[in-house]
GUDRENMI-231479 format. One record per residue (C-alpha): x, y, z; residue in one letter. Coordinates in nm, 2 decimals, decimal comma, padded with zeros to 4 digits. Example, Ala and Ser with C-alpha at 12.3 -4.5 7.8 and 13.67 -1.06 7.14 Angstrom:
BEGIN
((01,23; -00,45; 00,78); "A")
((01,37; -00,11; 00,71); "S")
***
This chain:
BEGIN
((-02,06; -00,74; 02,36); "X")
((-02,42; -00,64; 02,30); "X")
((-02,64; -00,91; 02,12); "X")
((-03,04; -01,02; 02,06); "X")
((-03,10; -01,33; 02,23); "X")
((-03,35; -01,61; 02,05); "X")
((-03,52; -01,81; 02,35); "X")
((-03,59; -02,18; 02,40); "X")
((-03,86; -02,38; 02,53); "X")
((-03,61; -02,66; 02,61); "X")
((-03,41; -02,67; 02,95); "X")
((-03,19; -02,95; 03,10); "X")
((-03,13; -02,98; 03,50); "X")
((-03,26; -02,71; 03,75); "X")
((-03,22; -02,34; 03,66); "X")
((-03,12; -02,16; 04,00); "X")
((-03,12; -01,81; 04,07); "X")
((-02,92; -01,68; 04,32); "X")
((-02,81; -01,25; 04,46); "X")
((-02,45; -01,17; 04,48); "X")
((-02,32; -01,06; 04,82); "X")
((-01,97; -01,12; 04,73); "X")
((-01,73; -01,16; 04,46); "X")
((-01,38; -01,23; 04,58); "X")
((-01,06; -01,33; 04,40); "X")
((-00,90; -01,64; 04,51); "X")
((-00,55; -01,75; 04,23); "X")
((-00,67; -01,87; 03,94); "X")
((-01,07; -01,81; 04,02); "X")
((-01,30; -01,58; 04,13); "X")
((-01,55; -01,73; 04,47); "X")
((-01,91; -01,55; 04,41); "X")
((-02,06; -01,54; 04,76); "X")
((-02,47; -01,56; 04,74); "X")
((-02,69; -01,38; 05,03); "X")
((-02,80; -01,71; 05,09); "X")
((-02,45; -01,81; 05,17); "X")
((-02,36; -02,04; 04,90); "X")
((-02,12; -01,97; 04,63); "X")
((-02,04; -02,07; 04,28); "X")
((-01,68; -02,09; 04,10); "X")
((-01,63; -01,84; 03,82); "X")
((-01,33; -01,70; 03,60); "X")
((-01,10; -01,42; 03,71); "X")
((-01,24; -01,20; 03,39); "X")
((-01,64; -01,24; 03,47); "X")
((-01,55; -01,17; 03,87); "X")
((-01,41; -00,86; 03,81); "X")
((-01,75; -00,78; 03,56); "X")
((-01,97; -00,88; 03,91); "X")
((-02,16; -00,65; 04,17); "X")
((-02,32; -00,75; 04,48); "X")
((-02,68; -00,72; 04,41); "X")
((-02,67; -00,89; 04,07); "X")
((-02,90; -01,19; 04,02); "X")
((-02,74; -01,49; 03,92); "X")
((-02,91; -01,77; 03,73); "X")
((-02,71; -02,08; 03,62); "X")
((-02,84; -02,46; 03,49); "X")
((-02,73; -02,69; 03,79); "X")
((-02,71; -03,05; 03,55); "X")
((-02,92; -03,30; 03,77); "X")
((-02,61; -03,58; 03,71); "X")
((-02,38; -03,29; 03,87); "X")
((-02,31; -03,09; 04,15); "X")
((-02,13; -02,83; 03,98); "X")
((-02,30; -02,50; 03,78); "X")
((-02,20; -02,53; 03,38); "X")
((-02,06; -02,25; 03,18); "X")
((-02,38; -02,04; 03,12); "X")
((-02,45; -01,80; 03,33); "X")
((-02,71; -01,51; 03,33); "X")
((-02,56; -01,21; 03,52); "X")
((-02,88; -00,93; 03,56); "X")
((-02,78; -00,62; 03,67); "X")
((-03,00; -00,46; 03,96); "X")
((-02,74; -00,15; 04,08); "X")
((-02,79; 00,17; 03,88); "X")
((-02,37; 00,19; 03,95); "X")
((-02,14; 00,02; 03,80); "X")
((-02,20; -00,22; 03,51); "X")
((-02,47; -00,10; 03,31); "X")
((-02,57; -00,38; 03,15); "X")
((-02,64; -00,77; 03,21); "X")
((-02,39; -01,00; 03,11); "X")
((-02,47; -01,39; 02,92); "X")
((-02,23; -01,61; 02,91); "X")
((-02,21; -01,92; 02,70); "X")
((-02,03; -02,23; 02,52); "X")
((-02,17; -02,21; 02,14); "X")
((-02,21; -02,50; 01,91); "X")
((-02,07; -02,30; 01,59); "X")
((-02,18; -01,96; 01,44); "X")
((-02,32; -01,87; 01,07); "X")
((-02,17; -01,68; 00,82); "X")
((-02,27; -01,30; 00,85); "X")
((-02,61; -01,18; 00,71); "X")
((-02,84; -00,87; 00,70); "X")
((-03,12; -00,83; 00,88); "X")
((-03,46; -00,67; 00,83); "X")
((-03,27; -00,34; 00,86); "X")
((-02,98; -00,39; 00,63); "X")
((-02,72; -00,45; 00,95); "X")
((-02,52; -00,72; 00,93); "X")
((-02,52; -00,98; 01,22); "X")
((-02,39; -01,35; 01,32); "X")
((-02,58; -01,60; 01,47); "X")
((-02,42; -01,81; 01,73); "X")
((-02,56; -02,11; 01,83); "X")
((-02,58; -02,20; 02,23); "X")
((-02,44; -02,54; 02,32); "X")
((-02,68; -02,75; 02,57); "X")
((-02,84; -02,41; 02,71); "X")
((-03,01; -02,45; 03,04); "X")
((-03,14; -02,13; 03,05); "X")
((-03,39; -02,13; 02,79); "X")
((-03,17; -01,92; 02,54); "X")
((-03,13; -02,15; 02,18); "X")
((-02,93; -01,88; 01,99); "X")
((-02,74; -01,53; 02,02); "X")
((-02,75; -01,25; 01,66); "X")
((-02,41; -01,07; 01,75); "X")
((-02,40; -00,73; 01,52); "X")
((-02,08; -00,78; 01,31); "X")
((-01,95; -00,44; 01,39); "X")
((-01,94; -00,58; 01,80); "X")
((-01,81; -00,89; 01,67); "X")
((-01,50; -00,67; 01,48); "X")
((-01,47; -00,42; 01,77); "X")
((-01,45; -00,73; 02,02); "X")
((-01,22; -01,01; 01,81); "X")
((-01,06; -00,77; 01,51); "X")
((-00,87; -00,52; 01,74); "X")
((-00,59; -00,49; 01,97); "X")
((-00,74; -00,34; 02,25); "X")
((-01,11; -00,35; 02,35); "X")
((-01,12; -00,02; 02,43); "X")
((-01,17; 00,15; 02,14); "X")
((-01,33; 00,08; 01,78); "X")
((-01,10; -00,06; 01,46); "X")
((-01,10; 00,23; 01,35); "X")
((-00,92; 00,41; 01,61); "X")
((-00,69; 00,11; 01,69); "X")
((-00,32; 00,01; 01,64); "X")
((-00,31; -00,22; 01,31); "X")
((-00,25; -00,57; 01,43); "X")
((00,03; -00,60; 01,26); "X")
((00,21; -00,29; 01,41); "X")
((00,09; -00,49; 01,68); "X")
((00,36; -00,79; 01,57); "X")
((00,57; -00,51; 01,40); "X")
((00,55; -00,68; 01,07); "X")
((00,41; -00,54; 00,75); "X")
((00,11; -00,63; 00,57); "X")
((00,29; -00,81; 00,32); "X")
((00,44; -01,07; 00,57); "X")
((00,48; -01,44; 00,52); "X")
((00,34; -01,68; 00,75); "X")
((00,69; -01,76; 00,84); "X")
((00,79; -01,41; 00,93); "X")
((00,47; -01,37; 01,12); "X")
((00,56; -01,65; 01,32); "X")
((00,89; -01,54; 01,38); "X")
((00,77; -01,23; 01,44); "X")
((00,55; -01,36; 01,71); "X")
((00,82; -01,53; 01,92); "X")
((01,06; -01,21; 01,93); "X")
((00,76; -01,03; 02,06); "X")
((00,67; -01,28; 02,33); "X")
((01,05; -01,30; 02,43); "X")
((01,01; -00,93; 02,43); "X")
((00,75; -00,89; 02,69); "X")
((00,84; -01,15; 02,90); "X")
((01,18; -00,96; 02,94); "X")
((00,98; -00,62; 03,02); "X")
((00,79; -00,83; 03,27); "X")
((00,46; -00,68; 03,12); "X")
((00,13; -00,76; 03,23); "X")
((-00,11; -01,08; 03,11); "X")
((-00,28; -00,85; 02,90); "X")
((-00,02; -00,77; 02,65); "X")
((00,04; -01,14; 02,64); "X")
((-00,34; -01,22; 02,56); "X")
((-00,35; -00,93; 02,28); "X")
((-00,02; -01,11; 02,12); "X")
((-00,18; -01,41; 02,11); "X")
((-00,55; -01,32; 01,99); "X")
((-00,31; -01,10; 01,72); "X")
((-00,15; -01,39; 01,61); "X")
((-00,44; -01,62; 01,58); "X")
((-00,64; -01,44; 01,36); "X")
((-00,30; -01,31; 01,10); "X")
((-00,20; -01,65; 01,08); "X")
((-00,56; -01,81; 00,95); "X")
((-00,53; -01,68; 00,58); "X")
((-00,90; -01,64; 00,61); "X")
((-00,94; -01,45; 00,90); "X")
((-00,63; -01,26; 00,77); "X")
((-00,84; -01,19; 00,49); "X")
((-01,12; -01,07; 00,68); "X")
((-00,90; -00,87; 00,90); "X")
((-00,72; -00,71; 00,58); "X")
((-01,10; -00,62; 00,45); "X")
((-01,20; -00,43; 00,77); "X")
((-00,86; -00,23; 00,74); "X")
((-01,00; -00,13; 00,40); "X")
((-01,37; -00,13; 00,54); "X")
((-01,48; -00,12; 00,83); "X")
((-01,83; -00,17; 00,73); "X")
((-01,76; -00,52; 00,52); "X")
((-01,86; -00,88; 00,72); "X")
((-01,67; -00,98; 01,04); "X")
((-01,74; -01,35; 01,06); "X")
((-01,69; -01,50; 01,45); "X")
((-01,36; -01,58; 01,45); "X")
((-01,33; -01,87; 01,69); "X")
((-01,59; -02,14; 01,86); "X")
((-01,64; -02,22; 02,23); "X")
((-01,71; -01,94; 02,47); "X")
((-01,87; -01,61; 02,43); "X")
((-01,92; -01,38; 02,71); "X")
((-02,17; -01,09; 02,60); "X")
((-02,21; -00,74; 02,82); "X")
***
C-alpha cells in the first residue's frame, strides 16, 4: 500500500538496523537471518515480502528483549520487490479528506513509533483497492462484487448475510481450498455486516471515486 509518511522527533528504546541474509519459514513464523548472524521473528505474510539485502530497522524497547511490531523494510536489490515496506500498529485513523491537490487521503496515526514516523496519509483509492475488494490483485473496479463473493444480493439482511457466510465457510472447508479464500471470506464479511462500512462499500460500487474510510484499527503493513 503506498502512503506519505509524517516524521517524529520522538523515539522510545534503541532503533537497530540490521541486512537480511535469510528469510526462512519455520510453522507459524517466518526466522529473518541478519549477516551479522542474529535474527528477528516476523509473520508468514511480511517473510514472503523479504529479500536478502534488505535493511532492517526495528525499535528494540529498552524493558525488552524482543523487536515490536514496526518495522522498516528498505529495499537495496533492483529485483524483486520494488519498493520498501512500513509496517505498524496505529492508534486510530481520521475520516477521509482532500489534500492540497483535491485527492482524498486518511491519516492513520502510529501507535508508540520507535522509528521516528508519528503518522501515515494513505490515498483512499489504495485504501479501497487494499480493504474494499476481494482480491488484491486487481482494482474495485475490475473485481468480483463482494457479495457475489457470499453469493447473496445487495438487498440481503444481516441475517441472510450471516447465514450466507457459514454455508460458504462449510463450503471451502469441504473443497479443502487454500487459507486465502478463507481470509477473503472473512475480510468480505466484516465489512457487509458493519452497516457503515456496508455503506461505504455500496458507495464505491456506485463510485469508485467517493471516500473509502480505513476500515479497521491495529496493524497496517504499507509496500
Amino acid at each position: 500500500m503506498e502512503a506519505s509518511i509524517q516524521s517524529s522527533s520522538e523515539s522510545a528504546g534503541v532503533i537497530l538496523r540490521r541486512v537480511v541474509s535469510e528469510a526462512k519459514r519455520e510453522g507459524e513464523k517466518t526466522v529473518c537471518h541478519f549477516d551479522d548472524g542474529g535474527s528477528i521473528l516476523l509473520s508468514n505474510f511480511l517473510g514472503t515480502l523479504i529479500r536478502p539485502g534488505d535493511e532492517i530497522s526495528f525499535s528494540l524497547p529498552s524493558n525488552s528483549a524482543e523487536a515490536g511490531t514496526e518495522i522498516y523494510i528498505r529495499n537495496t536489490s533492483s529485483s524483486g520487490r520494488s519498493r520498501d515496506l512500513y509496517q505498524a500498529p496505529i492508534s486510530y485513523a481520521a475520516q477521509p479528506k482532500a489534500d492540497k491537490r483535491e485527492r482524498l487521503y486518511v491519516r492513520a496515526v502510529v501507535s508508540k513509533g520507535g522509528l521516528g514516523i508519528s503518522s501515515m496519509h494513505l490515498p483512499c483509492d489504495v485504501v479501497r483497492d487494499y480493504f474494499y475488494v476481494a482480491t488484491r490483485r486487481q482494482p474495485l473496479a475490475r473485481q468480483t462484487s463482494l457479495y457475489e463473493v457470499l453469493r447473496i444480493t445487495p438487498t440481503a439482511s444481516l441475517a441472510e448475510l450471516r447465514v450466507a457466510f457459514r454455508l460458504r465457510q462449510l463450503e471451502i472447508r469441504a473443497a479443502g481450498t487454500s487459507n486465502r479464500d478463507g481470509a477473503t471470506l472473512e475480510r468480505t464479511f466484516n465489512i457487509l455486516a458493519q452497516p457503515d462500512l456496508r455503506a461505504c462499500y455500496d458507495s464505491l460500487l456506485k463510485d469508485p471515486s467517493a471516500p473509502a474510510p480505513f476500515p479497521y484499527g491495529g496493524l497496517v503493513i504499507l509496500g
